[in-house]
C-alpha positions in Angstrom: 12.3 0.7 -11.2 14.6 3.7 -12.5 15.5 1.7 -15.3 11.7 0.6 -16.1 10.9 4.2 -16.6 13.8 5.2 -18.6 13.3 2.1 -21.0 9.5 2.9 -21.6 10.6 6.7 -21.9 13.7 5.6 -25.0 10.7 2.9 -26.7 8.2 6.4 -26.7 10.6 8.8 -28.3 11.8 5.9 -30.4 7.9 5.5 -31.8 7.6 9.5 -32.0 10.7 9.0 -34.3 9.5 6.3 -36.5 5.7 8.0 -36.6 7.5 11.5 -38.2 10.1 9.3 -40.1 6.4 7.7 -42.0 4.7 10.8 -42.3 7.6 12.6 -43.7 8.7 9.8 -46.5 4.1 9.6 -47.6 4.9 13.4 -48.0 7.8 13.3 -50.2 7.1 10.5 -52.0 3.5 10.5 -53.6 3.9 7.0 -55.7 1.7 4.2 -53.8 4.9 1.4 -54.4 7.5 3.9 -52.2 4.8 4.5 -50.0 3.5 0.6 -49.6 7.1 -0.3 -48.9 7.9 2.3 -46.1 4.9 1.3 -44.9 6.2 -2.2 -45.0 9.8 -1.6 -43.5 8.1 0.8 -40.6 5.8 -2.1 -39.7 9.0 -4.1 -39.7 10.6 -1.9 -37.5 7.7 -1.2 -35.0 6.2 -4.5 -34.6 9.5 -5.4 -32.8 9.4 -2.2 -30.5 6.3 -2.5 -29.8 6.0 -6.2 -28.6 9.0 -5.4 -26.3 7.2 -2.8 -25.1 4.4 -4.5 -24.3 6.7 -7.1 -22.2 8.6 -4.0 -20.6 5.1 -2.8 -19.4 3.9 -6.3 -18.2 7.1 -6.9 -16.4 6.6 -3.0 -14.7 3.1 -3.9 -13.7 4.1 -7.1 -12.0 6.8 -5.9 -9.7 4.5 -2.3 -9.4 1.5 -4.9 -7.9 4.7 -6.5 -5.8 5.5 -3.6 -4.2 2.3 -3.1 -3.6 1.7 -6.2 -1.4 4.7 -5.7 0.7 3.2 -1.8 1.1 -0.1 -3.7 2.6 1.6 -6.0 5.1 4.7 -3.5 5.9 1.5 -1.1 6.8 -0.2 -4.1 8.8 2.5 -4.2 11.5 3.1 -0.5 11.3 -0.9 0.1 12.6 -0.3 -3.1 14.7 2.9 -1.5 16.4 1.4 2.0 16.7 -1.3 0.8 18.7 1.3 -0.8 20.7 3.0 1.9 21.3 0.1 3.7 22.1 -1.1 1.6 24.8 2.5 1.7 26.2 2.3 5.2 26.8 -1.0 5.7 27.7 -0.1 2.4 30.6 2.8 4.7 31.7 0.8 7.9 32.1 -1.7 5.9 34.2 1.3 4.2 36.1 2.5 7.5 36.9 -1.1 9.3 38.1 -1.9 6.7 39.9 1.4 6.4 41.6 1.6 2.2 40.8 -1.3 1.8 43.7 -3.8 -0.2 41.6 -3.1 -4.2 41.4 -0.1 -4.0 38.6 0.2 -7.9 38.1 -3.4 -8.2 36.7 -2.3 -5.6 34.1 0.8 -6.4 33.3 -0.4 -10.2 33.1 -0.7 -9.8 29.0 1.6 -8.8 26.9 0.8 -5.5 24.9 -0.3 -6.7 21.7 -2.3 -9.8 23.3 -3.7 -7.2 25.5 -5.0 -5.5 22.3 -6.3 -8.8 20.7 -7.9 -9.0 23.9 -9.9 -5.4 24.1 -10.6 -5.9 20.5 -12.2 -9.5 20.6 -14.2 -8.8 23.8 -15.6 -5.5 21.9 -16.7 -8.0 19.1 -18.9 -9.5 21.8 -20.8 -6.8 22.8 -19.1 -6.1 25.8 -18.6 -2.2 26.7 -15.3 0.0 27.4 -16.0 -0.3 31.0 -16.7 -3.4 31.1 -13.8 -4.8 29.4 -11.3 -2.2 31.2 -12.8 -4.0 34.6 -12.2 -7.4 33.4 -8.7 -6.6 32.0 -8.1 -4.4 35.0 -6.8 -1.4 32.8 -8.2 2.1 32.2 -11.6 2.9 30.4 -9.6 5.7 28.3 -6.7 2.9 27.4 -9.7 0.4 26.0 -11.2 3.4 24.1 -7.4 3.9 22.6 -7.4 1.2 21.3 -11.0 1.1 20.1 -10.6 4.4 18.3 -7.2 3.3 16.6 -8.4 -0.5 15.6 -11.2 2.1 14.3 -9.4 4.8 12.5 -7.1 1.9 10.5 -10.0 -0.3 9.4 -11.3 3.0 7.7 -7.6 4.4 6.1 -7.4 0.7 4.7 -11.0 1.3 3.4 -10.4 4.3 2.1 -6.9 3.3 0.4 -8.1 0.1 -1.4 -11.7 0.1 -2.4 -13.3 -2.4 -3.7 
């Protein structure tokens, strides 16, 4: 991407070069013929410099959009494992409080993240924090985690790409 930047950076001062290089030979030279021909060899020079930095900058804004996309999904499983991770701990506070007495195997019957899926889809139907933490047989705070989180992502992708 380095080199992308240099390139553009050598075409620029190249065209700052060429532009003085014209004004400087219309200055010194105040017959229309000298002036129509350096007119004629700088639009030989440029037009060649300036296609090929036309295809420099095409070729920068395709890998730039690129990167881009693989920012979006890398960011996807980043919020994806967070709340993971978050749920994990928050589990193994409870765990600890509680000192293991409440029915373990219903909880730990899902896997984290289908656990999450889980929370999240049964919010979409209408159903409450304390309903779905009876139902999943989890903590009201732990379905509220993940709530809040699902929540605070949905609006830093808003923010970050609006449309």
């Amino acid at each position: 991407m380095e080199f992308w930047i240099v390139g553009q950076l050598v075409v620029d001062i190249v065209l700052l070069f060429l532009c003085v290089y014209l004004v400087r030979a219309i200055k010194h030279r105040s017959s229309g013929d000298i002036a129509d021909k350096t007119v004629g060899r700088l639009r030989e020079v440029m037009e060649p410099v300036l296609r090929d930095a036309e295809k420099v900058a095409k070729e920068f804004e395709s890998q730039l959009k690129t990167k881009q996309q693989t920012i979006r999904k890398l960011n996807e499983y980043l919020d994806d494992r967070t709340i993971s991770l978050n749920l994990l701990l928050n589990r193994a506070e409870l765990y600890m409080e509680e000192s293991q007495e409440k029915d373990k195997k219903t909880a730990s019957k899902l896997h984290v993240v289908d656990q999450q899926k889980e929370i999240i889809a049964l919010a979409q139907k209408g159903l409450d924090s304390e309903k779905i933490a009876k139902q999943l047989s989890i903590s009201v705070g732990e379905v509220e985690l993940v709530l809040n989180l699902k929540k605070k992502f949905l609006q830093m992708e808003i923010e970050d790409h609006p449309s």
